[in-house]
C-alpha positions as a Python dict, from the first residue, in 0.01 Angstrom:
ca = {
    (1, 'X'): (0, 0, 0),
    (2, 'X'): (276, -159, 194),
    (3, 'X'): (113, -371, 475),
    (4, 'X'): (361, -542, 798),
    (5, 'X'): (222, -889, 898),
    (6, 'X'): (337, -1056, 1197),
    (7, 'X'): (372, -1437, 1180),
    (8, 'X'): (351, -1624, 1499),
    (9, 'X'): (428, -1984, 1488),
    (10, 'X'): (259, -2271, 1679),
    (11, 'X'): (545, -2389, 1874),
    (12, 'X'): (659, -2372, 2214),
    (13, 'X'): (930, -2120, 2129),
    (14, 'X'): (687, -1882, 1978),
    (15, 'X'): (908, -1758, 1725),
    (16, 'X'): (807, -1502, 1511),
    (17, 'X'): (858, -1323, 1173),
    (18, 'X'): (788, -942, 1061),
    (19, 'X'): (768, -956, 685),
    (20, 'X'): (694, -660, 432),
    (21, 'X'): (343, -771, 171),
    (22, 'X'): (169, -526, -96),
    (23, 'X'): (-173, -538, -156),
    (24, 'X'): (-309, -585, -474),
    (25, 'X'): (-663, -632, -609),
    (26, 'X'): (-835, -712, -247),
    (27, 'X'): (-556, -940, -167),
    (28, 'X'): (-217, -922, 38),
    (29, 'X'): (77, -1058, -129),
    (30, 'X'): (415, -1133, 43),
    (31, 'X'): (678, -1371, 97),
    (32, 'X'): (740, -1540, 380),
    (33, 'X'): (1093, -1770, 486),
    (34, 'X'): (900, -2094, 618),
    (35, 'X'): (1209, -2285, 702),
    (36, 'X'): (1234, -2190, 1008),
    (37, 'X'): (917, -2379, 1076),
    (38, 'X'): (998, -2689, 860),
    (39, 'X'): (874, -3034, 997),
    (40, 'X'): (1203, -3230, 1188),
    (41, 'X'): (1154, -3574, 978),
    (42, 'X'): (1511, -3717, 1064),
    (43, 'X'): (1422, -3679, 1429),
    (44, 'X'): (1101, -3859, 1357),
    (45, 'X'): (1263, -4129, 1162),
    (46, 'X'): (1526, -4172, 1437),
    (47, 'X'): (1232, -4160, 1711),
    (48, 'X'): (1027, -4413, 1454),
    (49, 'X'): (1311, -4683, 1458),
    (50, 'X'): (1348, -4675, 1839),
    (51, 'X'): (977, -4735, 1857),
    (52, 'X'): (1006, -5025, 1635),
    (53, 'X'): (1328, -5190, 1717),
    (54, 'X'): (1152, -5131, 2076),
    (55, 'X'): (879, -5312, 1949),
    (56, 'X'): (1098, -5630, 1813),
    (57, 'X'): (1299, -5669, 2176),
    (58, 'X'): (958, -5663, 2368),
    (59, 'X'): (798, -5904, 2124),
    (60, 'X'): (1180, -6174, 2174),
    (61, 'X'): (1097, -6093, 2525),
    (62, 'X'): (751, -6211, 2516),
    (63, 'X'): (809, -6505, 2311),
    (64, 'X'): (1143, -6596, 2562),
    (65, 'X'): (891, -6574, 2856),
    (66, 'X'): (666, -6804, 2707),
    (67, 'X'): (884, -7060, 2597),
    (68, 'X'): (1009, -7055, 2949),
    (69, 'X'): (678, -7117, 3112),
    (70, 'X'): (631, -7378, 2876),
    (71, 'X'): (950, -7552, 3002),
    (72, 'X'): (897, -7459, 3374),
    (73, 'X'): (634, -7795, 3498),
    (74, 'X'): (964, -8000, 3324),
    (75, 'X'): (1226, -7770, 3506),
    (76, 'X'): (994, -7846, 3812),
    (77, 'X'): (950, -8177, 3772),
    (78, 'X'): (1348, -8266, 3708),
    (79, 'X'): (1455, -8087, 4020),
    (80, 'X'): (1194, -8251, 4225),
    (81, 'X'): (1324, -8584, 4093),
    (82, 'X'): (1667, -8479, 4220),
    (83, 'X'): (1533, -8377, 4555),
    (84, 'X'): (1393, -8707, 4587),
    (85, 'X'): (1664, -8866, 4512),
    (86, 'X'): (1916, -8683, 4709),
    (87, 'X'): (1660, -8731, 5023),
    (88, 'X'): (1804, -9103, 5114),
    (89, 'X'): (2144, -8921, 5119),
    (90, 'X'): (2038, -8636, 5366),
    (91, 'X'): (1921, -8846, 5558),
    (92, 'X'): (2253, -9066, 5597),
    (93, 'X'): (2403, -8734, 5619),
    (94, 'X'): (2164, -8631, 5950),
    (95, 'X'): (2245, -8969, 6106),
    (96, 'X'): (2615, -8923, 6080),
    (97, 'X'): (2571, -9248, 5848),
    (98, 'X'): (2748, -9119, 5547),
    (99, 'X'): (3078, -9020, 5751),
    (100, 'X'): (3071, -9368, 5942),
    (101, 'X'): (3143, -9472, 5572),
    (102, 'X'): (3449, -9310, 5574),
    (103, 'X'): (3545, -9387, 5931),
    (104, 'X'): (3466, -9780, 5831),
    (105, 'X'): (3706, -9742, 5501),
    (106, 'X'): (4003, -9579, 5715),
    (107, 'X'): (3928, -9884, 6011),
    (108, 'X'): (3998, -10129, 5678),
    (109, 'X'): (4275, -9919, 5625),
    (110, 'X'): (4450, -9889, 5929),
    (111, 'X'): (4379, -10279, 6017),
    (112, 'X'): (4579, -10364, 5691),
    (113, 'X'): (4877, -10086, 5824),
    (114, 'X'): (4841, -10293, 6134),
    (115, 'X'): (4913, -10617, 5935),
    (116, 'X'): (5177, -10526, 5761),
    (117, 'X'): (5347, -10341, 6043),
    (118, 'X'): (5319, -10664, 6295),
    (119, 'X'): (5502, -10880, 6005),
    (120, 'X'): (5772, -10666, 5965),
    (121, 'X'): (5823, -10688, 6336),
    (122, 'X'): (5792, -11071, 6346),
    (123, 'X'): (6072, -11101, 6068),
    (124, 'X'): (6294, -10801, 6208),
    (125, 'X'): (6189, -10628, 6529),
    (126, 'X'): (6320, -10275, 6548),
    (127, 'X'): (6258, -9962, 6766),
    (128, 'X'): (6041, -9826, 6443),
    (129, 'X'): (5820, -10137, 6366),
    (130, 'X'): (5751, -10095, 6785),
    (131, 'X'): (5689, -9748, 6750),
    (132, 'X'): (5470, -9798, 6446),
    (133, 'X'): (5276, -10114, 6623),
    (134, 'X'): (5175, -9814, 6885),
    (135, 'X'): (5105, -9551, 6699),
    (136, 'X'): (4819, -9745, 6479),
    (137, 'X'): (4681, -9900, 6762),
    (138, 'X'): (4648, -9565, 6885),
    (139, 'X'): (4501, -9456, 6575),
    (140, 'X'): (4250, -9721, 6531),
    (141, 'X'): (4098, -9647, 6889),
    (142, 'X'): (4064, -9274, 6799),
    (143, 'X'): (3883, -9419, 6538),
    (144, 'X'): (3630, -9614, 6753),
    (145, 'X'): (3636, -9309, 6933),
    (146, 'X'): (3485, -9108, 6690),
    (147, 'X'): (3207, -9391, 6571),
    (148, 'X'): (3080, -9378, 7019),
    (149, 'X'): (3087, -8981, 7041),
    (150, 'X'): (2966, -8911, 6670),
    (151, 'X'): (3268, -8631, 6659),
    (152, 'X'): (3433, -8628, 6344),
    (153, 'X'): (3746, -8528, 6144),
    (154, 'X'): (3790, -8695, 5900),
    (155, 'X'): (4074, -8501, 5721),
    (156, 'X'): (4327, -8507, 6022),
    (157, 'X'): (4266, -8918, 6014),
    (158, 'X'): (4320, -8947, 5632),
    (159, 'X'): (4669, -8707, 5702),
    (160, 'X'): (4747, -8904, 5999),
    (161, 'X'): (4693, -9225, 5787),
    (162, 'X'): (4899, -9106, 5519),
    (163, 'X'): (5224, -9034, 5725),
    (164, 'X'): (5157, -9353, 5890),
    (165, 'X'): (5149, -9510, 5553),
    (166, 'X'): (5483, -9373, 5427),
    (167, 'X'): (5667, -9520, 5741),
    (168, 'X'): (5515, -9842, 5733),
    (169, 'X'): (5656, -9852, 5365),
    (170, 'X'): (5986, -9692, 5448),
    (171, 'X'): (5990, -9969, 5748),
    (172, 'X'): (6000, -10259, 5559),
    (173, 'X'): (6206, -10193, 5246),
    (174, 'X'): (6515, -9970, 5381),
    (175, 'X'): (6784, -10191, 5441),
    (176, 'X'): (7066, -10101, 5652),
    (177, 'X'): (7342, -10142, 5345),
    (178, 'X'): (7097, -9876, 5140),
    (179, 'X'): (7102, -9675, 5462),
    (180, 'X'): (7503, -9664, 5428),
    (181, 'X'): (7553, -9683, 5109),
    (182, 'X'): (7288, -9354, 5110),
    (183, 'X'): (7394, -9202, 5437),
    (184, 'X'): (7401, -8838, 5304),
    (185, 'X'): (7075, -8793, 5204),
    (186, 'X'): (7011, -8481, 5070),
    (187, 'X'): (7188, -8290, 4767),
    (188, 'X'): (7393, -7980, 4883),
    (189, 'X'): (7494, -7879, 4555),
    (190, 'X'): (7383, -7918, 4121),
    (191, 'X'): (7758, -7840, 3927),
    (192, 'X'): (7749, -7595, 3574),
    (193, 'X'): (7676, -7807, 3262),
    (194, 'X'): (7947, -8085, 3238),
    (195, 'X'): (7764, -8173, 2897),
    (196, 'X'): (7620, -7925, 2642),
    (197, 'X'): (7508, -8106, 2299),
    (198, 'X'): (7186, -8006, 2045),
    (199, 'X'): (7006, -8328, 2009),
    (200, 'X'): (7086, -8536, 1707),
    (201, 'X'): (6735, -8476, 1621),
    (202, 'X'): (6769, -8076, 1618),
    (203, 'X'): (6626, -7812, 1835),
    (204, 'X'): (6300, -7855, 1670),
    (205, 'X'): (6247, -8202, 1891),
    (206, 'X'): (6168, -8006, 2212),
    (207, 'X'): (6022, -8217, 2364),
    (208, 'X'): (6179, -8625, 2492),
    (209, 'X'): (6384, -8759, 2709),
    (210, 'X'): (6777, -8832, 2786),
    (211, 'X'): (7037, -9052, 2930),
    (212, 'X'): (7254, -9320, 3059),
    (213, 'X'): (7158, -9716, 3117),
    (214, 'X'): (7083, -9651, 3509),
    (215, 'X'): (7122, -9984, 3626),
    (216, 'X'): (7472, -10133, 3798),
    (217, 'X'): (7642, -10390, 3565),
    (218, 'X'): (7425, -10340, 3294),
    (219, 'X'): (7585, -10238, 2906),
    (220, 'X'): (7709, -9882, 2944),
    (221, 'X'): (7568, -9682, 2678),
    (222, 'X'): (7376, -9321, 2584),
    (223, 'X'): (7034, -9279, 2487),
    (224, 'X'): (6813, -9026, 2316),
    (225, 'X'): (6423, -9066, 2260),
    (226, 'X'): (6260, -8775, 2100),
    (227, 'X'): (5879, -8708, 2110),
    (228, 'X'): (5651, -8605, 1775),
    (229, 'X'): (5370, -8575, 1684),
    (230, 'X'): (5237, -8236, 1912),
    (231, 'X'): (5548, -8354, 2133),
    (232, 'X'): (5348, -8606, 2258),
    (233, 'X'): (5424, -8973, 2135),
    (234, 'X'): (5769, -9141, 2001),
    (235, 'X'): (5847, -9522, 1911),
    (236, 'X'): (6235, -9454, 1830),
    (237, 'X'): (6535, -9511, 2098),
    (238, 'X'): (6834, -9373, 1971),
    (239, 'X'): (7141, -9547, 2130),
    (240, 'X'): (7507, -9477, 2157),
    (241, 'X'): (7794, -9711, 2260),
    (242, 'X'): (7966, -9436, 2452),
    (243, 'X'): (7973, -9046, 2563),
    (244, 'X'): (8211, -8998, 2286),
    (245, 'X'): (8031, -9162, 1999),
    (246, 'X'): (7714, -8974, 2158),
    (247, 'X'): (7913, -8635, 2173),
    (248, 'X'): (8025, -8709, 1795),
    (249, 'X'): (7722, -8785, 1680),
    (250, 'X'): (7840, -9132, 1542),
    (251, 'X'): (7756, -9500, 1600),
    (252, 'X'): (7419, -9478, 1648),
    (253, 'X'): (7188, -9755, 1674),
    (254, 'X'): (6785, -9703, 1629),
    (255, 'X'): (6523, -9933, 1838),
    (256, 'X'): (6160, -9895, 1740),
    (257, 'X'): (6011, -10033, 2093),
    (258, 'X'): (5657, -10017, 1844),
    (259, 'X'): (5536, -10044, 1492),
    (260, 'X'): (5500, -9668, 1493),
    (261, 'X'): (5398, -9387, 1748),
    (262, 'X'): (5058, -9409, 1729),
    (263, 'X'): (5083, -9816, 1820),
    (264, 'X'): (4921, -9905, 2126),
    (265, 'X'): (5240, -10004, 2229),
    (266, 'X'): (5361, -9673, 2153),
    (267, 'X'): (5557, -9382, 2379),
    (268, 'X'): (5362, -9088, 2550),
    (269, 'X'): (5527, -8851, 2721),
    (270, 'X'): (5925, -8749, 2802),
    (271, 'X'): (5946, -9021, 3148),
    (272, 'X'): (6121, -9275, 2978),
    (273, 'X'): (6423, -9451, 3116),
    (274, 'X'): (6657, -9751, 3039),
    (275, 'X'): (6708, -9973, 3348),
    (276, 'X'): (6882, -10297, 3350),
    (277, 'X'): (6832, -10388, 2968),
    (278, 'X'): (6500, -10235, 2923),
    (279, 'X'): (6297, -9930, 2818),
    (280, 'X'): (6046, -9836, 3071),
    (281, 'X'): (5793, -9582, 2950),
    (282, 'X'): (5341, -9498, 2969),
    (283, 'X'): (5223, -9695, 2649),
    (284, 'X'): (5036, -9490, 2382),
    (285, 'X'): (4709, -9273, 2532),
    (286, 'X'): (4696, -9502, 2841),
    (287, 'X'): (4758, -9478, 3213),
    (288, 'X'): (4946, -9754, 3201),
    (289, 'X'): (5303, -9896, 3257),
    (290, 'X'): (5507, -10034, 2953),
    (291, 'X'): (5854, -10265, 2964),
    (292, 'X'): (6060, -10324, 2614),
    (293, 'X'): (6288, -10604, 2649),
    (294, 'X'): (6601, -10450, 2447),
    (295, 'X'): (6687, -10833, 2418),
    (296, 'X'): (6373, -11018, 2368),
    (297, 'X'): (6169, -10750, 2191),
    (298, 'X'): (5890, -10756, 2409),
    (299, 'X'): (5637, -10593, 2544),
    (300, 'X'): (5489, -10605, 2901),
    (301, 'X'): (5220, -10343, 3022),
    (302, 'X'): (5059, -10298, 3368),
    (303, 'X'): (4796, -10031, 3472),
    (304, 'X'): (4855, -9803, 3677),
    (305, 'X'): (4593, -9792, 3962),
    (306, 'X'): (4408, -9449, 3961),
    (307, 'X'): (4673, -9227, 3797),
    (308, 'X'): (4596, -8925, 3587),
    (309, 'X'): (4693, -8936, 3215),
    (310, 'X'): (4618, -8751, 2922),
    (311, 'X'): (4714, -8390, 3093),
    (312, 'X'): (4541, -8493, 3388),
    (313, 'X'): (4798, -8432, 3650),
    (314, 'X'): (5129, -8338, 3411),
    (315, 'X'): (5433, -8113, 3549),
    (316, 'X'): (5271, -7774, 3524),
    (317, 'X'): (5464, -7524, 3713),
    (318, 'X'): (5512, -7156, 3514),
    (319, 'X'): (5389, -7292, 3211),
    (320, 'X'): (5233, -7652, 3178),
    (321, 'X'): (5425, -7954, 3024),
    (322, 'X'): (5196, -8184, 2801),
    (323, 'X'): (5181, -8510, 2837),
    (324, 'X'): (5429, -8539, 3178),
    (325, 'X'): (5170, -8719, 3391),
    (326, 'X'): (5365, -9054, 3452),
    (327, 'X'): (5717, -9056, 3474),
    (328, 'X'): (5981, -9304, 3516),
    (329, 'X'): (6327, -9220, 3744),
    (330, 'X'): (6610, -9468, 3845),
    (331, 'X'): (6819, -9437, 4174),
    (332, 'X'): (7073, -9646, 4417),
    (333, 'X'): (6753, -9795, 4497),
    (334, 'X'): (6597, -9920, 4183),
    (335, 'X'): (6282, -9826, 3916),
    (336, 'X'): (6045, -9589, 4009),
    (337, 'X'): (5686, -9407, 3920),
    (338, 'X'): (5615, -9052, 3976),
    (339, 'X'): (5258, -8982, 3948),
    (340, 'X'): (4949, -8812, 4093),
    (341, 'X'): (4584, -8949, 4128),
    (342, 'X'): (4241, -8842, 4247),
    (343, 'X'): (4249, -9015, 4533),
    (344, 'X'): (4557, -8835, 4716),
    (345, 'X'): (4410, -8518, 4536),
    (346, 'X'): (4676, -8454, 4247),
    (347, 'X'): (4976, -8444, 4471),
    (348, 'X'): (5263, -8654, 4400),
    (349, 'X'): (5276, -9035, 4442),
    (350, 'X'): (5588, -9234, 4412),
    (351, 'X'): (5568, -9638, 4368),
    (352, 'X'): (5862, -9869, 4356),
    (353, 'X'): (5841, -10121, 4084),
    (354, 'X'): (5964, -10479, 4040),
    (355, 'X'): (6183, -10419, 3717),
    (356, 'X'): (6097, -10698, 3556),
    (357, 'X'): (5703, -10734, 3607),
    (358, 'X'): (5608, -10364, 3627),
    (359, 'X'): (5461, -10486, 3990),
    (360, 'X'): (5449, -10218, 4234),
    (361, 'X'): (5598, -10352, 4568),
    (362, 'X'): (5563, -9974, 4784),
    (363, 'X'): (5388, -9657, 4751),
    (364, 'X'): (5438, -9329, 4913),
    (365, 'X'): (5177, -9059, 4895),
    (366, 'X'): (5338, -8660, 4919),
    (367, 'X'): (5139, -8394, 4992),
    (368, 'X'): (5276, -8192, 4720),
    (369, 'X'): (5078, -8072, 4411),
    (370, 'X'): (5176, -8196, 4106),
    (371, 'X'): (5067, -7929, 3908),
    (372, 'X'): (5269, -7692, 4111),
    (373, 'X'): (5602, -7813, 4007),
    (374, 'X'): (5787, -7855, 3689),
    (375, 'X'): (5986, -8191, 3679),
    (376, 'X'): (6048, -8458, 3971),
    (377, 'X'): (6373, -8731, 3973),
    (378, 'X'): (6495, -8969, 4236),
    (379, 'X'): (6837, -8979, 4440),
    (380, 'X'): (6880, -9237, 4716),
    (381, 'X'): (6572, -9261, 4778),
    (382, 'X'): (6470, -8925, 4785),
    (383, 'X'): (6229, -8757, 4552),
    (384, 'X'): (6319, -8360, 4445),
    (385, 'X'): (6114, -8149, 4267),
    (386, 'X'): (6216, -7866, 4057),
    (387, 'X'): (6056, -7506, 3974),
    (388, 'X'): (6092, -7256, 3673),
    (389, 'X'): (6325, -6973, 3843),
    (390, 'X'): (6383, -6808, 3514),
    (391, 'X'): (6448, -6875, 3138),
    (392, 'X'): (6801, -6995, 3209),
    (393, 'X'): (6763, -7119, 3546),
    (394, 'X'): (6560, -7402, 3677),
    (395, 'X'): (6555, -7455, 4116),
    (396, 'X'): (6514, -7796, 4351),
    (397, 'X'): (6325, -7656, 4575),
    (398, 'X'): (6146, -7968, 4750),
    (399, 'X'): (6300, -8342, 4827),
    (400, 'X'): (6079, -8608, 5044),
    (401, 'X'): (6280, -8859, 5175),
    (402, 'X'): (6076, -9196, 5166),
    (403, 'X'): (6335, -9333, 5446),
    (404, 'X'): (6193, -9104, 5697),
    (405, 'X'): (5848, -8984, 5530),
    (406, 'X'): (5970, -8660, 5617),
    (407, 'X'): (5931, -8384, 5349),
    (408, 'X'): (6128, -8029, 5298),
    (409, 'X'): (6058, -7763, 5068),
    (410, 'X'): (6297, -7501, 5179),
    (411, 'X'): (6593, -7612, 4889),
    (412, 'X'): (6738, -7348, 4696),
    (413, 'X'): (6964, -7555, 4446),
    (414, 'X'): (7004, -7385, 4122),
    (415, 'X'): (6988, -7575, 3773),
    (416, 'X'): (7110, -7413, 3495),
    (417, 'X'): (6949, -7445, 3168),
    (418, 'X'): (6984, -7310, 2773),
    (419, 'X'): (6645, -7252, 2723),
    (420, 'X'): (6342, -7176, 2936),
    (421, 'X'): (6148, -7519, 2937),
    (422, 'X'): (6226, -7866, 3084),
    (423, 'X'): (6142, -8205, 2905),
    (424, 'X'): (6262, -8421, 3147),
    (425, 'X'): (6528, -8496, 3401),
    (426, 'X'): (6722, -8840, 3458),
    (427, 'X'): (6888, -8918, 3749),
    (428, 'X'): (7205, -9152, 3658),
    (429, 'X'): (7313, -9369, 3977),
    (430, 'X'): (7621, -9516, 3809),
    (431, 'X'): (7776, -9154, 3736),
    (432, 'X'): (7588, -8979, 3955),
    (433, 'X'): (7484, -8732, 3728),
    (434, 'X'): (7178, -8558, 3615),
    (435, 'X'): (7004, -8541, 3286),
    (436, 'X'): (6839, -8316, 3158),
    (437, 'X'): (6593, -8273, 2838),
    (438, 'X'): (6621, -7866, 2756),
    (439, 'X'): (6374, -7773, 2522),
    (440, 'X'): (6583, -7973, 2208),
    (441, 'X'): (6929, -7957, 2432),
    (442, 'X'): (7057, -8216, 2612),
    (443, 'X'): (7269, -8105, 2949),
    (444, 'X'): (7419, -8296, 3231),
    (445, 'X'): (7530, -8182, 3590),
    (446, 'X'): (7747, -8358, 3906),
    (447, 'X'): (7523, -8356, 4185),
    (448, 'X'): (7692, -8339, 4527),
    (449, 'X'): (7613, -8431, 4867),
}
């Protein structure tokens, strides 16, 4: 006898299953399809490792949270012992102490402006040195002003200070034969390549320097001083006796101003320049000043107060140029230092130097960022500073004139180039050209006025 069983499973769905059984001795026999009720062990495996790896991140998190309470009295106990400490300065702070600081440091600033200033008017009174005398006497009792009311700002006394600053300088060095012999001041005009020439080294020296002996009367010759090592360091001048032997590749005469490039006496950086019989350059991994005598085959050195080195402050402008935090330029108006430091907030500082001991007799503060341009030379007197523009054009753009302290950055003088990054540019005084180091070619341009 044919019996009809109806299966009904446990689940939720309540599925069910008619199936067809035949009874046979007291029993029911049929056969039933059980998949459909089959137990889901992936799911529960998946489920089981979430529960576990669950497990593992809660236990991390447990053990995190109780190394950090370990460590929280020290954590406590440090920044208590900070607050402590800082407390003497908040309370300088409260009593306008810590900014009469500053206000005494500009007062022993402006009384050595004032100094200076009232010499330069006893040796040669002019309607500047008068105007200066004022003009810091006026300053110094805005100071004293500030000290009585306890109303400070600080920055528009530090600006104020710097302009002064400049003038003073300008003030006693111009001369009126370097103010005639410089009367146009600024560069109207950069011409097309006059010289085009792959350095003797090969392209793959991108990185040096360029150019001709800068100073009046000296030996007239051509010189070339490639950087290795990471385009950092050099020890070799390469010298020519004239543009045609330097052209021709011919004639040359190698000067190792060290042992080797990693000397402390060594080169860093593409700001060399030959002035007056000697290679100026910053000595090996040092913010400091270096002077080979091409005669006497020495070496003099003098630091360089505060300046960056070491990629500090180097000509970064598009794409940053290692190792280009001191650099040396040569004008009308003798050996110079372009440079940035802390102090003036990596913008631009310019020092003249005594040639011969590396002594800086004036400095001029800018207030342009050194990291924002991509090369800086000297003409007359005036500093320019140059931008990328494009792979095969480089622009002046800026020029501060240390005569009047006055600055401009509205220029638009195009530099052509071969190749997208600039080493180095040399300013040549006796030709009156400019020289430029063009990633492994060398160029030269008339400059106009």
């Amino acid at each position: 006898m044919l019996l009809f069983l109806l299966l009904i499973t446990s689940t939720g769905s309540a599925l069910c299953q008619r199936v067809r059984g035949l009874q046979r001795n007291d029993s029911c026999e049929c056969t039933v399809n059980a998949s459909m009720w089959s137990f889901p062990a992936i799911q529960f495996e998946n489920v089981s490792q979430i529960v576990r790896d669950c497990g593992d991140s809660l236990q991390k998190l447990q053990a995190q949270i109780a190394d950090t309470n370990s460590r929280l009295p020290h954590m406590l106990a440090v920044v208590e012992n900070v607050t402590q400490r800082l407390r003497p300065f908040q309370y300088l702070n409260a009593n306008g102490l810590y900014k009469a600081l500053h206000l005494k440091e500009l007062s022993a600033q402006l009384e050595e402006l004032e100094d200076t200033i009232g010499l330069v008017h006893n040796d040669s009174p002019t309607a500047e040195s008068q105007s200066l005398s004022r003009e810091i006497s006026k300053a110094k009792v805005e100071v004293g002003k500030m000290y009585k009311d306890n109303v400070f700002n600080l920055e528009t006394v530090r600006e104020n200070l710097r302009s002064l600053n400049n003038r003073v300088q300008s003030c006693r060095t111009i001369s009126s034969g370097f103010r005639n012999s410089c009367s146009q001041r600024i560069m109207t005009n950069i011409s097309s390549p006059v010289v085009t020439k792959i350095s003797p080294y090969g392209k793959s020296y991108i990185s040096g320097s360029w150019g001709r002996e800068a100073k009046q009367g000296s030996e007239d010759r051509y010189w070339v001083q490639p950087l290795v090592s990471g385009n950092r360091h050099g020890n070799v001048m390469r010298f020519y006796g004239s543009l045609d032997d330097f052209m021709a590749s011919r004639n040359h005469n190698d000067e190792n101003v060290a042992p080797s490039y990693s000397h402390a006496n060594g080169i860093q950086g593409p700001g060399t320049a030959v002035y007056g019989d000697a290679v100026y350059y910053q000595c090996y991994n040092a913010g400091e000043l270096c002077r080979y005598d091409l005669k006497t085959k020495a070496t003099l050195r003098r630091q360089l107060p505060d300046a960056g080195f070491n990629n500090q402050f180097p000509y970064c402008y598009y794409s940053c140029r290692d190792w280009t935090d001191i650099d040396f330029s040569a004008d009308e108006r003798g050996l110079w230092v372009i440079y940035a430091t802390t102090r003036n907030h990596g913008n631009v500082a310019l020092s003249l130097l005594d040639a011969e001991t590396l002594n800086i007799t004036h400095t001029w503060k800018t207030r342009l960022f050194k990291k924002a341009v991509s090369n800086a030379f000297m003409v007359c007197g005036v500093l320019y500073a140059t931008r990328y523009a494009d792979t095969y054009n480089e622009e002046v753009f800026y020029a501060f004139d240390t005569t009047t302290g006055h600055e401009d950055n509205s220029l638009s003088l195009s530099l052509e180039k071969v190749a997208a990054g600039v080493a180095s540019l040399q300013y040549n005084p006796i030709d009156r050209n400019l020289y430029m180091y063009n990633d492994g070619y060398l160029l030269a341009f008339k400059v106009s006025f």
